[in-house]
N, C-alpha and C positions, 0 to 999 in steps of 0.2 A: 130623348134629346137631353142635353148634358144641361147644367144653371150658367156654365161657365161663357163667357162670352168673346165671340170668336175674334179673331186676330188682335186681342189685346195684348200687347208684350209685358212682360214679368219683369222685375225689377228687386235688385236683391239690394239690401242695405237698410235704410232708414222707414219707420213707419210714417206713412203721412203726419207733416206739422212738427215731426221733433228734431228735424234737420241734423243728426247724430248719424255719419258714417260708422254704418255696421259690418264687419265682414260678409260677405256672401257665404253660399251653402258650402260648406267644406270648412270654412274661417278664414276662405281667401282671399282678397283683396280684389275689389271688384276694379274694371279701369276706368272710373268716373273716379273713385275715391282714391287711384296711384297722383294723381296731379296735388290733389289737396294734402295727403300725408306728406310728400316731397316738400310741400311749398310750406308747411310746418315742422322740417327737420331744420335742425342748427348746422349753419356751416361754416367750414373751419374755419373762415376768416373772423369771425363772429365770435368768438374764442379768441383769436388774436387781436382782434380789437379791442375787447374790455380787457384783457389782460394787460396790453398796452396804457390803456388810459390810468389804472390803478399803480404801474408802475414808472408813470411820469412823472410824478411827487418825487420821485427818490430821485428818476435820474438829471432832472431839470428843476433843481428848485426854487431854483429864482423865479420859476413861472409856474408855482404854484395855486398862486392868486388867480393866474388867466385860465389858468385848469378849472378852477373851480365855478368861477363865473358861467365858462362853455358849455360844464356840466348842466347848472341852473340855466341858459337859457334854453339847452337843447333838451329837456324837461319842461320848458314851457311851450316850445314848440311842439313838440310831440303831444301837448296837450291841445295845443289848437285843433291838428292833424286829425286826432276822434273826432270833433265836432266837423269840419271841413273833408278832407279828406277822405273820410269812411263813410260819413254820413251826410255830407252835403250841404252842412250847415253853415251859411256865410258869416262872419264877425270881424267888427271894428271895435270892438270893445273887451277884447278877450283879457284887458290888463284890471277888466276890474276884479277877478277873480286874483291874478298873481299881488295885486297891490293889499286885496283886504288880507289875504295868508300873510304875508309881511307886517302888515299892521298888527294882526292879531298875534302874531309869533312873536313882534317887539313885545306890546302889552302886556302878553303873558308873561315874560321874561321880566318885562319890571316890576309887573304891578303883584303875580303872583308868585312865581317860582321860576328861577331861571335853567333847570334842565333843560337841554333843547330838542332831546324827543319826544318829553311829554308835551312841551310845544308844540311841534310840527303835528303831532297828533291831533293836539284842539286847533290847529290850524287849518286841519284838513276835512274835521268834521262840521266848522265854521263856513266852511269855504263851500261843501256839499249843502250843506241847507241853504246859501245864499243863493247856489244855482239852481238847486231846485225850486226856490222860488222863482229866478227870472226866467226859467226855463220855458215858463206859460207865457210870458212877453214872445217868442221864434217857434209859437205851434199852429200861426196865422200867418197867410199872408203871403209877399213874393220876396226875393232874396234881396230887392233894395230895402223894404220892410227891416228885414232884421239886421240890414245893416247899421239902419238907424237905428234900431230899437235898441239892440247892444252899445251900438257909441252912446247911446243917450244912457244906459245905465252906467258906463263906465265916468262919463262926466257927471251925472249925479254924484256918484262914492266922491269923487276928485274935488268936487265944493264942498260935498260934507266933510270930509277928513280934513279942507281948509278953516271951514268956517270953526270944526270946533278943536278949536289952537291948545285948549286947557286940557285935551286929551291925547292928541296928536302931535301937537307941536307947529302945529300950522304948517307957513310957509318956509318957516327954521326947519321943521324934520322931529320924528322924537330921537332924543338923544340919551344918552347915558343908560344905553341898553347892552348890562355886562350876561355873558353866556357862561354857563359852570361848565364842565366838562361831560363830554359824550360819555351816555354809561358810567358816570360819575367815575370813569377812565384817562379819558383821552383830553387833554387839555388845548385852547385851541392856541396855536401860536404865530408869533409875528412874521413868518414864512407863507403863512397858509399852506400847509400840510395838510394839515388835522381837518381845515376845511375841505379840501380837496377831496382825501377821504371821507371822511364824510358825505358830503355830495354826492359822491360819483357811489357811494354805496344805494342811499338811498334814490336815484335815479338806476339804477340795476335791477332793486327790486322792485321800482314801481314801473321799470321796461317789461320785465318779466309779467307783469299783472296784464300790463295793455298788451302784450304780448299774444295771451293766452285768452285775452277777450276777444281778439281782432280774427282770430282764427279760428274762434269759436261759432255755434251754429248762430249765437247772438250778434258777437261781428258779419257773418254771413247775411243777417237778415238787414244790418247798418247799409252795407253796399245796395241791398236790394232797394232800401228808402235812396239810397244819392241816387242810382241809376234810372229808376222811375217811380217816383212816389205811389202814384195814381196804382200803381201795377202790383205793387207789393200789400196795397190798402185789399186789392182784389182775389190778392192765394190767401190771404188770411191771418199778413203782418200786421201786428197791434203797432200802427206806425208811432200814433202820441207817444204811447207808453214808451217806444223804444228811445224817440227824441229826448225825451225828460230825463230818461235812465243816464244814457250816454252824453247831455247836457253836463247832466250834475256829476258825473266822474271826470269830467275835461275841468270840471270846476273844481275839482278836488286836487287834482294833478297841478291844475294850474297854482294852487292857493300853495300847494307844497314846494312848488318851485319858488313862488314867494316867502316864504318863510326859511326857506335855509337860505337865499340873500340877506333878509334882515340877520338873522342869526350867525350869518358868515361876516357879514361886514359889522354887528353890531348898530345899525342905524334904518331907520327909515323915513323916507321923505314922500309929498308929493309928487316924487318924480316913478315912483311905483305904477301908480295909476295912469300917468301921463296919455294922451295918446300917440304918441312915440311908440313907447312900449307895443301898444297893438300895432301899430305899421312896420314897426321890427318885428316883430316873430312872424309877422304874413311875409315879408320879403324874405327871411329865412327856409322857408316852406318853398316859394317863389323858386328860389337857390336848390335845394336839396328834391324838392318833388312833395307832391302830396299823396296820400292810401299808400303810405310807405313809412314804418314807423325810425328808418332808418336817416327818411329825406328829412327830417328836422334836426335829427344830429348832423348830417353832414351841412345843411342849410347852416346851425350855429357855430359852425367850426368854420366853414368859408367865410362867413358876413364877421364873424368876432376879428378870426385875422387880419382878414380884408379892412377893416376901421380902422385897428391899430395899425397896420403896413402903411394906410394911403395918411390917417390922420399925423403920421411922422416924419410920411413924404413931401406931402402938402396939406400945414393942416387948415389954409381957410377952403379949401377946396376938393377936400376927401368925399363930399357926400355928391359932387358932380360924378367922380369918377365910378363910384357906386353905384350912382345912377346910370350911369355909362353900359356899365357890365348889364346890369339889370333890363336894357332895351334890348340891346345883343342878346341876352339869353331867349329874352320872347321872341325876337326878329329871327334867329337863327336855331335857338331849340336849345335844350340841355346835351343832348345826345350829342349833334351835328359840332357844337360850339366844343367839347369836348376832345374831336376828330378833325382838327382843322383838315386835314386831308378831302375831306366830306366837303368842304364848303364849296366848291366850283364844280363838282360831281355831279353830273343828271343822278336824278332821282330815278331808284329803280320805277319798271312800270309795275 
């Protein structure tokens, strides 16, 4: 009688725990693994897109400024999106990460040297360690728990950066914060170009990282903590470890998105940390979709135009109509609201 044990089915690919699609016998592409390679090829519109956003600078450039702001928020969105999104993690406070990368990206820039990639650089390693600390604040508890726990950290930073004025600038803003040039290249100018570029550079390569995280067996195991904690604790996902890890990269992303604002507009205020800030980039997500690293770009490109459209149209009265759109979205769906066609349609059975 054989060791082997009967009607067990075989399975070609990955070894137990490394979660790495491997080809099957031959090196051929087994059909479990054709869905996942497809849903991590580039497609071509993806290509047309960024291509697009890099050459909006040249062809509109009176709107250069709003290029680059849509950049920075749809970078901080997309940093919500890890924690939320992929992993489940609720936040009202997600501004205290973009506000301290602005603080610190200004400081650097006055107090030490004004390059602004060495900046963003200590602004992002600044921005990691602060999440890594609060990271243990959202590894207890139920998801009103961390909504508090996060808004409480973000109002924390928001009275410390008030109360100390001698460093900050208080309720004025720190000011006289001048930027050298990129690469000791590129100078920044009253167009915002150079900011644009900029931005939209460093939001491409830090698309590509979350990119390549989300799709990875480590992203694979993020969705398996949002869709059932308890269940992913039980095959043998180190759930803590993975919340802290992808914590503090949302904290990192986010501090960077902070930091090429300060260094794009030259100024930072407490309106960084604000809570605004966090109820913007959640409605943006709201807009665009979440576990979709694409629904925060589209979320900052709707909600940015949409403000300046309606705040021109009507401006004591633009954030009704926002709110308007915003009930109709959940009322009726992204999809469906999309399709008016759909709206008076029986629903398939």
């Amino acid at each position: 009688m054989s060791g082997k044990t009967p009607g067990r089915p075989k399975f070609s690919g990955s070894p137990r725990g490394t979660g790495e699609a491997k080809p099957g016998p031959g090196g051929h592409v087994t059909d479990w693994q054709k869905p996942l390679l497809k849903k991590a090829r580039w497609r071509w519109w993806e290509f047309v897109l960024w291509a697009g956003a890099f050459a909006l600078p040249l062809v509109t450039p009176s709107h250069s400024l709003m290029i680059n702001e849509i950049a920075i928020v749809a970078l901080f969105a997309m940093s919500l999106d890890l924690i939320l999104g992929y992993t489940g993690i609720v936040s009202l406070g997600h501004a205290a990460f973009f506000g301290f990368g602005a603080y610190a990206a200004a400081l650097f820039a006055k107090l030490v040297m004004p390059d602004p990639t060495v900046g963003l650089a200590v602004a992002i390693v600044l921005c990691a360690l602060l999440g890594a600390v609060a990271s243990i604040t959202i590894l207890r508890g139920t998801d009103l728990t961390r909504l508090m726990v996060t808004l409480g950290t973000a109002l924390l930073l928001l009275e410390l950066a008030n109360k100390l004025d001698w460093l900050t600038g208080g309720a004025d803003g720190l000011q006289g914060v001048v930027m050298g040039p990129v690469l000791g290249l590129f100078e920044f100018d009253l167009f915002g170009r150079t900011a644009a570029w900029y931005s939209l550079t460093v939001v491409l390569v830090l698309f590509l990282l979350m990119r390549r995280l989300v799709q990875s067996p480590f992203g694979a195991t993020l969705k398996a903590i949002r869709d059932n904690r308890l269940r992913a604790m039980a095959i043998g996902v180190p759930v803590a470890a993975r919340m802290v890890t992808v914590y503090t990269i949302a904290a990192a992303v986010a501090g960077a998105a902070g930091a090429l604002l300060a260094q794009t507009t030259g100024f930072a205020s407490l309106d960084v940390l604000a809570f605004d800030r966090s109820a913007d980039v959640l409605l943006m997500l709201v807009i665009g979709g979440v576990g979709w690293l694409y629904g925060g770009v589209a979320g900052a490109i709707v909600f940015r135009l949409l403000q300046d459209w309606l705040s021109a149209v009507t401006p004591q009265y633009w954030m009704f109509w926002i709110g308007l759109i915003l009930v109709l979205l959940v009322l009726v769906g992204r999809d469906r609201l999309l399709r008016p066609r759909t709206w008076f349609g029986r629903k398939p059975a």
